[in-house]
Biotite code that builds the C-alpha atoms (Angstrom):
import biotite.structure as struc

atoms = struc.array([
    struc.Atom([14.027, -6.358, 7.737], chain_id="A", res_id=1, res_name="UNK", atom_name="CA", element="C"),
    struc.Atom([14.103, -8.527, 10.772], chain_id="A", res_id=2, res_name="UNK", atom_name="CA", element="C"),
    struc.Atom([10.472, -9.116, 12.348], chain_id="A", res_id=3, res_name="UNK", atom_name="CA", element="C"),
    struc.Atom([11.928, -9.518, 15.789], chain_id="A", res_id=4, res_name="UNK", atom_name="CA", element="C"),
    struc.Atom([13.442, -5.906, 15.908], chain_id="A", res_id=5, res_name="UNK", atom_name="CA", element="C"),
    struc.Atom([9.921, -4.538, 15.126], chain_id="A", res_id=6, res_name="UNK", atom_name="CA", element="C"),
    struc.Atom([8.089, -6.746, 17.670], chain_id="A", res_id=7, res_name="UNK", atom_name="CA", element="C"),
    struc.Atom([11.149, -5.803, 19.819], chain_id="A", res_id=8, res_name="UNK", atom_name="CA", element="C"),
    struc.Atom([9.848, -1.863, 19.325], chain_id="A", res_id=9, res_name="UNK", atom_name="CA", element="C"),
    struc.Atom([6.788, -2.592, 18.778], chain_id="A", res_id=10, res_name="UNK", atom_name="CA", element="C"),
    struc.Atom([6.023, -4.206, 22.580], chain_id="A", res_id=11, res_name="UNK", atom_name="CA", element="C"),
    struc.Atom([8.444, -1.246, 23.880], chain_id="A", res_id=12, res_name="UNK", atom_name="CA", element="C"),
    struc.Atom([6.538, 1.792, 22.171], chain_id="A", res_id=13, res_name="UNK", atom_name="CA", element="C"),
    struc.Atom([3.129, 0.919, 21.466], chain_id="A", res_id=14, res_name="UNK", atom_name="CA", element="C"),
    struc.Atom([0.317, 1.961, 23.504], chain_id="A", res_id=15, res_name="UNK", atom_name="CA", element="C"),
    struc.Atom([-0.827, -0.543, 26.202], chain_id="A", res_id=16, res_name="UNK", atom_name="CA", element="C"),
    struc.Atom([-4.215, -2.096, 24.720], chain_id="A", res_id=17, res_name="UNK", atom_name="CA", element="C"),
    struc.Atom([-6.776, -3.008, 27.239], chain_id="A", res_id=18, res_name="UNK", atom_name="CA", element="C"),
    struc.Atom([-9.294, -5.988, 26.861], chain_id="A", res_id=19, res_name="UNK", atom_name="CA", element="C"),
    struc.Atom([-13.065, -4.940, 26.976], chain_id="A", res_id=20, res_name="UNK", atom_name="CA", element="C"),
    struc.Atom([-13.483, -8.439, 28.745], chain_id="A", res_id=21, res_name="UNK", atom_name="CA", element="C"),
    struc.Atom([-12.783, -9.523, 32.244], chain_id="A", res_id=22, res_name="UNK", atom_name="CA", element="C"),
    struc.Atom([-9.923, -12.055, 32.417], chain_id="A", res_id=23, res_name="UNK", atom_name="CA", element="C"),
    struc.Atom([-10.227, -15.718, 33.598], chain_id="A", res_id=24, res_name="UNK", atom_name="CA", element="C"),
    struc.Atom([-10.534, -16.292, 36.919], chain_id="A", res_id=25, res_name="UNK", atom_name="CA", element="C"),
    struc.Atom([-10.817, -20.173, 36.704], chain_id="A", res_id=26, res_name="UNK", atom_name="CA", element="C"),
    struc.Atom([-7.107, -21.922, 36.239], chain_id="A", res_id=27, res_name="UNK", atom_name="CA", element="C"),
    struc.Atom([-5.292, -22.167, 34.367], chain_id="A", res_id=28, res_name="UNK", atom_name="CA", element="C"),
    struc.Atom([-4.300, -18.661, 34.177], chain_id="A", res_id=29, res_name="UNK", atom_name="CA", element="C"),
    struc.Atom([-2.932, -17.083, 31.362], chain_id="A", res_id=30, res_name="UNK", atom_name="CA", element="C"),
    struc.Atom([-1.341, -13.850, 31.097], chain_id="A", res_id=31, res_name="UNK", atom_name="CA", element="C"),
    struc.Atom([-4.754, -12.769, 29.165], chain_id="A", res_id=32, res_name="UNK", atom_name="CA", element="C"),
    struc.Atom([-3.776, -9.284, 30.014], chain_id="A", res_id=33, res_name="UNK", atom_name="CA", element="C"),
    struc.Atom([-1.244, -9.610, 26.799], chain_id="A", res_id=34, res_name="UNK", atom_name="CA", element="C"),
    struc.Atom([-3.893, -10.387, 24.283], chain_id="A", res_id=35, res_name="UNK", atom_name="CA", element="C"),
    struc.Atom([-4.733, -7.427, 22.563], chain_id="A", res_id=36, res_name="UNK", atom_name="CA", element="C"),
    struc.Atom([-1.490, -6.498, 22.512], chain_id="A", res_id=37, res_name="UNK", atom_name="CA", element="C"),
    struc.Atom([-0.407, -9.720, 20.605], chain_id="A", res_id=38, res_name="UNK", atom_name="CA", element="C"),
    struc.Atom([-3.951, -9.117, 18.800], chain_id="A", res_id=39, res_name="UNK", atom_name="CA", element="C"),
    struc.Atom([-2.345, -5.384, 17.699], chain_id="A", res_id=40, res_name="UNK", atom_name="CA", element="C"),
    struc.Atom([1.425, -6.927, 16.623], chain_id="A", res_id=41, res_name="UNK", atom_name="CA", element="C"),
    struc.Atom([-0.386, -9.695, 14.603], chain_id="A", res_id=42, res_name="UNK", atom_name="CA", element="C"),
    struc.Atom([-2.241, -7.009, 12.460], chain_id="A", res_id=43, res_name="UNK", atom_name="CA", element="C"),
    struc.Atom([1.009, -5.108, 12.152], chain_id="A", res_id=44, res_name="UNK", atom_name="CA", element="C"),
    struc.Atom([2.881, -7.909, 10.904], chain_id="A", res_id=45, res_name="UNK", atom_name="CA", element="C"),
    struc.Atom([0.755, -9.120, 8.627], chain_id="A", res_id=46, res_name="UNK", atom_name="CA", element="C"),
    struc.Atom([1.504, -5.595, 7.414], chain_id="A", res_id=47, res_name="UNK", atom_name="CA", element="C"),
    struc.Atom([4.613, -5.772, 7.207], chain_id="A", res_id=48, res_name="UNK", atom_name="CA", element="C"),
    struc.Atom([4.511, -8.763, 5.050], chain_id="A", res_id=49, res_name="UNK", atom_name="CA", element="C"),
    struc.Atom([2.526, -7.398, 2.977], chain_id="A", res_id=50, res_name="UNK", atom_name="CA", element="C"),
    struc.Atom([4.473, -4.487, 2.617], chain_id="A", res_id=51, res_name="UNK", atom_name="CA", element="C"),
    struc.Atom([7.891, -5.766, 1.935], chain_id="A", res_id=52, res_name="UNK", atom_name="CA", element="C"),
    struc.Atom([6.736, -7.555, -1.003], chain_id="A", res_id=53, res_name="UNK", atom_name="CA", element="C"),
    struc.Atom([5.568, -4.362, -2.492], chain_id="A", res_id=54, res_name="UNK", atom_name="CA", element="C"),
    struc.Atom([8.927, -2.744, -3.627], chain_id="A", res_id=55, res_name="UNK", atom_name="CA", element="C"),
    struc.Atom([10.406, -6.196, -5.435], chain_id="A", res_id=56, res_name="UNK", atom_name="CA", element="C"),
    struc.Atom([6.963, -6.230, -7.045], chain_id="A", res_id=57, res_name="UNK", atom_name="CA", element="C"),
    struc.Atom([7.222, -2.972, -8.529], chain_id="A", res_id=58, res_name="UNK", atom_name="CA", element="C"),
    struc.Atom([10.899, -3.378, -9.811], chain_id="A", res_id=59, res_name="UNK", atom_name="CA", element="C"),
    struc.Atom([9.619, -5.741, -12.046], chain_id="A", res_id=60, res_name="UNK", atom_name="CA", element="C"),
    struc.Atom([6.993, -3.797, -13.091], chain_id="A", res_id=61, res_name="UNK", atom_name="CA", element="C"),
    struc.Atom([8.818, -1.634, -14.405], chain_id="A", res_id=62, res_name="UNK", atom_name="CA", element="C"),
    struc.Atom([11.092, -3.669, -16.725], chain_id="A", res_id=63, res_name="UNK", atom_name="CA", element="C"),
    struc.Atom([8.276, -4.804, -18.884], chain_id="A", res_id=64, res_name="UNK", atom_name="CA", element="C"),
    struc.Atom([5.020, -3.044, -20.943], chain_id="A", res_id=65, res_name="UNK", atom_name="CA", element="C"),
    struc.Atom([3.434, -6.372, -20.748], chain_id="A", res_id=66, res_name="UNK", atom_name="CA", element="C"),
    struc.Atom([4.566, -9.665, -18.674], chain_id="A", res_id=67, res_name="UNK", atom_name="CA", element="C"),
    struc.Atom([1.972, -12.809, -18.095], chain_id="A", res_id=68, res_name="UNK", atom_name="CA", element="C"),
    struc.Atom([0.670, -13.757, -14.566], chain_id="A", res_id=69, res_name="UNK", atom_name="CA", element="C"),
    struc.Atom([2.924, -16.613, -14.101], chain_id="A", res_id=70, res_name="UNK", atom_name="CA", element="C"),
    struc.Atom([6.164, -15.416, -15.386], chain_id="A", res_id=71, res_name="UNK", atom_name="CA", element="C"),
    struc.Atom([5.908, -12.575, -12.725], chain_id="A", res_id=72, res_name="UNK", atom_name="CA", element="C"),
    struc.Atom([4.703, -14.994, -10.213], chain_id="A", res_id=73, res_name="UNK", atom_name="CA", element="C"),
    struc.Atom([7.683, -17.014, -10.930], chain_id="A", res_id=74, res_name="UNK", atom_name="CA", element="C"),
    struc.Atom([10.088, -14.201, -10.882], chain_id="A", res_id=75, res_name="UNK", atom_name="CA", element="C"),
    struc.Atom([8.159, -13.276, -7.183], chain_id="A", res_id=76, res_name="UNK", atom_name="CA", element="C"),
    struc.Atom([7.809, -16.947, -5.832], chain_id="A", res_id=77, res_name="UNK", atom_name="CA", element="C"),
    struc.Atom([4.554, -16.659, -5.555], chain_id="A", res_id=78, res_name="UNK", atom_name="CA", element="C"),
    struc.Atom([1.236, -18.268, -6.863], chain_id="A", res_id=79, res_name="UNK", atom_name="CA", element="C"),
    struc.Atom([-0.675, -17.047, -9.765], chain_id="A", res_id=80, res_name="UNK", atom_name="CA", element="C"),
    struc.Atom([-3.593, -16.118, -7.052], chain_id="A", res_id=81, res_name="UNK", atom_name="CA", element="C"),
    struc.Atom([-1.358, -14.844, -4.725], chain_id="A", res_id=82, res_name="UNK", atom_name="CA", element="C"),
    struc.Atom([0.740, -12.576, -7.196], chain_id="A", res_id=83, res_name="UNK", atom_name="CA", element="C"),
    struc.Atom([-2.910, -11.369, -7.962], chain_id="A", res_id=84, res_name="UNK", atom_name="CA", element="C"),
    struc.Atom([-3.932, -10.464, -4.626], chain_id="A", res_id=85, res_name="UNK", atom_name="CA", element="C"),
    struc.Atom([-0.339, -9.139, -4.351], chain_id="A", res_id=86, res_name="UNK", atom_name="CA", element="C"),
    struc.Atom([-0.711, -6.685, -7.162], chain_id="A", res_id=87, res_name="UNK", atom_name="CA", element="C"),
    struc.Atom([-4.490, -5.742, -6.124], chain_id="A", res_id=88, res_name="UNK", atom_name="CA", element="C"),
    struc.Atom([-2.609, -4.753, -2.512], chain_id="A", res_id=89, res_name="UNK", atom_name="CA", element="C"),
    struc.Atom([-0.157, -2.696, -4.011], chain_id="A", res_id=90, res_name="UNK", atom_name="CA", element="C"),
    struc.Atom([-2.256, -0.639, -6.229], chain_id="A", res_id=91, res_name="UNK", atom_name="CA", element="C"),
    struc.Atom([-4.347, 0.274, -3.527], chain_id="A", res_id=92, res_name="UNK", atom_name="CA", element="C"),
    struc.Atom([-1.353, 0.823, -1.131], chain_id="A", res_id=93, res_name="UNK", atom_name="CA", element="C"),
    struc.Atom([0.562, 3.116, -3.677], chain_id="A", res_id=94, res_name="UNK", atom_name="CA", element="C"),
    struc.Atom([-2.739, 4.681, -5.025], chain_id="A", res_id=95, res_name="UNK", atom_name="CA", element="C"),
    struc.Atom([-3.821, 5.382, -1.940], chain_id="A", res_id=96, res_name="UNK", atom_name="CA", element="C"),
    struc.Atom([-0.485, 6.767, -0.425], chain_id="A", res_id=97, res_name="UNK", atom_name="CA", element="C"),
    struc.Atom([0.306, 9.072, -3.266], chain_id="A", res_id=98, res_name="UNK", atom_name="CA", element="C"),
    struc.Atom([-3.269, 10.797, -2.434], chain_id="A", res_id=99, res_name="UNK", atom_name="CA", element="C"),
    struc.Atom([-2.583, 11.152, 0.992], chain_id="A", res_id=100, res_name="UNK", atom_name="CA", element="C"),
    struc.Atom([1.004, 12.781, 0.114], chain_id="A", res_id=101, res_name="UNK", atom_name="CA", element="C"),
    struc.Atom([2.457, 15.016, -2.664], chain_id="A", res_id=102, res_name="UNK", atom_name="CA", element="C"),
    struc.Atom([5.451, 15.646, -1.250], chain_id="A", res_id=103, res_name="UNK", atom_name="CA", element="C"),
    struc.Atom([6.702, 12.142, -0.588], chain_id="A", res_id=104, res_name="UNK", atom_name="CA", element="C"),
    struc.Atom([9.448, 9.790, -1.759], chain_id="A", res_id=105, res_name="UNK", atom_name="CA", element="C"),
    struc.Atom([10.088, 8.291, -4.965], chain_id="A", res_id=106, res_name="UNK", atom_name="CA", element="C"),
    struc.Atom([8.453, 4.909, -3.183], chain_id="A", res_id=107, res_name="UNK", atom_name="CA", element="C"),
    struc.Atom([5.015, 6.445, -2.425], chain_id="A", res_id=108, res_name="UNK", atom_name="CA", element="C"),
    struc.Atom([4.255, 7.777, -5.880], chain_id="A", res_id=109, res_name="UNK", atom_name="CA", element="C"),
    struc.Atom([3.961, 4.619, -8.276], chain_id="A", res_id=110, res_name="UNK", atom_name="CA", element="C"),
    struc.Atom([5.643, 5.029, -11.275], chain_id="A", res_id=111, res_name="UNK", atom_name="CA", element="C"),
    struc.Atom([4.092, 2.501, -13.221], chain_id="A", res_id=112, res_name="UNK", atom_name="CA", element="C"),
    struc.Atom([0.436, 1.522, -13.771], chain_id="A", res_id=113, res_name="UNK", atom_name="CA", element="C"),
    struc.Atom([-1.182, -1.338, -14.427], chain_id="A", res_id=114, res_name="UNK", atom_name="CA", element="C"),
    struc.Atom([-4.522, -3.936, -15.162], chain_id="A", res_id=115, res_name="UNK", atom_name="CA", element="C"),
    struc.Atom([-4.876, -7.699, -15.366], chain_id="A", res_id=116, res_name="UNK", atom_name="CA", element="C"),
    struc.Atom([-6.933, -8.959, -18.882], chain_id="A", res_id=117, res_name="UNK", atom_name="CA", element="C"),
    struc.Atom([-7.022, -13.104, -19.139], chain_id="A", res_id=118, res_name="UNK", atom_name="CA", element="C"),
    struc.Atom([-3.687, -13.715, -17.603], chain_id="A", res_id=119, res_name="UNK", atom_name="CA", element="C"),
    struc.Atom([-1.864, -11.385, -18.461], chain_id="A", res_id=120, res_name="UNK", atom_name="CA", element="C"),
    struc.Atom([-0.507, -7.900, -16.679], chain_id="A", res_id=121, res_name="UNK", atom_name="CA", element="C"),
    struc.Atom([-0.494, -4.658, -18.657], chain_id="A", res_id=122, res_name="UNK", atom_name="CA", element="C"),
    struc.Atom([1.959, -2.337, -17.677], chain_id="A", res_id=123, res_name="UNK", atom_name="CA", element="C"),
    struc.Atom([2.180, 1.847, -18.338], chain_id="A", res_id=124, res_name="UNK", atom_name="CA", element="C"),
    struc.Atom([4.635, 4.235, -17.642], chain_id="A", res_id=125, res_name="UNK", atom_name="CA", element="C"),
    struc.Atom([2.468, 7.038, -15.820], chain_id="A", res_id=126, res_name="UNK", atom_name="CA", element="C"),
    struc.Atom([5.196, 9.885, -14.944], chain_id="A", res_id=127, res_name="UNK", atom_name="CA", element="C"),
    struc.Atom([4.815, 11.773, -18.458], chain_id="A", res_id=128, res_name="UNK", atom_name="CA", element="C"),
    struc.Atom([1.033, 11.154, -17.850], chain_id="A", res_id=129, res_name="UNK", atom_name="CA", element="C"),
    struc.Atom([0.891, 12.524, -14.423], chain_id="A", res_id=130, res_name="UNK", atom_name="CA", element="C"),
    struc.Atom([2.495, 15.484, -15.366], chain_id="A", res_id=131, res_name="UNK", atom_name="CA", element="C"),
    struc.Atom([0.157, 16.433, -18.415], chain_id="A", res_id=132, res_name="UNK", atom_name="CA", element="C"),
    struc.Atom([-3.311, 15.493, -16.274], chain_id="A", res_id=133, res_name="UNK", atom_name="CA", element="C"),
    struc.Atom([-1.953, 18.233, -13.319], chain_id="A", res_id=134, res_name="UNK", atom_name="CA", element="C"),
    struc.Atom([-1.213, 20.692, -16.123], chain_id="A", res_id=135, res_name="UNK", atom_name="CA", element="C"),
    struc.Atom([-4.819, 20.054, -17.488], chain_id="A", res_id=136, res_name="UNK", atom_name="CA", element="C"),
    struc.Atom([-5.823, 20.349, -13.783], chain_id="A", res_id=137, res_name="UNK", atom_name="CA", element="C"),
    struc.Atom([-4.186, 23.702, -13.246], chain_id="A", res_id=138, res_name="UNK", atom_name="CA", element="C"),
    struc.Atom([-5.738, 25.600, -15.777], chain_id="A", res_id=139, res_name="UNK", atom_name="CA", element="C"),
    struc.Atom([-9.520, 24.703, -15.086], chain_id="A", res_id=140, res_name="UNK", atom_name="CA", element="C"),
    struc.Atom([-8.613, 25.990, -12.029], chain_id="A", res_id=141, res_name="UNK", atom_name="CA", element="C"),
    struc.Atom([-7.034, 29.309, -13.807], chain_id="A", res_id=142, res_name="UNK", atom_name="CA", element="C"),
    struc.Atom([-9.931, 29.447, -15.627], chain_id="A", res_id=143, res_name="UNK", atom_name="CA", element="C"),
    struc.Atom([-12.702, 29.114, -13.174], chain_id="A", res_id=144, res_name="UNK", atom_name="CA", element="C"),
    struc.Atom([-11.188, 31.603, -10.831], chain_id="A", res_id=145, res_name="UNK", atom_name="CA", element="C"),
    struc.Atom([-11.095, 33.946, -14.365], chain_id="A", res_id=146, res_name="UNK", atom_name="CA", element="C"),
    struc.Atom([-14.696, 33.194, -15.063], chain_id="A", res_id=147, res_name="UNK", atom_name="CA", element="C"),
    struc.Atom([-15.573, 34.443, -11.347], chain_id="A", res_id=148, res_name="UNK", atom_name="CA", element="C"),
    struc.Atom([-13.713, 37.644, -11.891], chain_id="A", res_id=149, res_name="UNK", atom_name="CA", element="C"),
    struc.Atom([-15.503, 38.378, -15.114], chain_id="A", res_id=150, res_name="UNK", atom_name="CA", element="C"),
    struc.Atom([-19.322, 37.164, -14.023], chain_id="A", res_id=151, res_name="UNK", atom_name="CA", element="C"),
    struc.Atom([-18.219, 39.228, -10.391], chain_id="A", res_id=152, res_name="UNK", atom_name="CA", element="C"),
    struc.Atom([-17.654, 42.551, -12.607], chain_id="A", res_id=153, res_name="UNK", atom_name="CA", element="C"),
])
């Protein structure tokens, strides 16, 4: 997407952020007032980097069981340490936003999961997975609730 449309919206709809410091009265004045509001878009564009390379990254994911560092860097553009610090960010980002939501998009729940071991990335296909643990999940709970019935009696 285009970074200028979000800082466009961004500087429209975002609350106004107030300094906890007294501006400069000395010249030459600045508009200081602005600064944590540029402070606020900074942190959300990093974001947005971050996040835009998250999608491309899991495409190629899942095309392979196991891939090395550097022919997934090159496929990204990307440095070996940045492809790692890449992948770290996205399996928290995906782990993390499939907790927080069950009833989200296809993009939230990672399909594919994955570990680095000397160079090399290690890819699984989780959805089969997924499905048996929640199963397994389900009846513990069936049978705890039937345990209370029977010790309740």
């Amino acid at each position: 997407g285009d970074v200028k449309i979000f800082e466009e919206i961004f500087n429209f709809c975002s609350p106004k952020f107030v300094s906890p410091t007294p501006p400069a009265i000395v010249p030459p004045f600045i508009n200081t007032h602005l600064e944590p509001t540029v402070r606020q878009w900074k942190v959300l564009e990093d974001e947005l980097e971050i996040q835009s390379k998250i999608p491309g990254t899991r495409r190629y994911l899942k095309l392979y069981t196991t891939m090395p560092l550097s022919k997934l860097a090159g496929f990204l553009d990307v440095t070996e340490q940045e492809l790692v610090s890449l992948l770290m960010t996205a399996k928290y980002k995906l782990k993390n936003a499939s907790s927080q939501s069950e009833t989200a998009d296809d993009f939230l729940h990672p399909e594919v999961d994955f570990f680095i071991d000397d160079k090399m990335v290690h890819i699984a296909d989780t959805r089969v997975g997924s499905r048996y643990g929640e199963q397994f999940i389900r009846k513990i709970n069936k049978f705890i609730e039937m345990e209370k019935v029977i010790t309740t009696q």
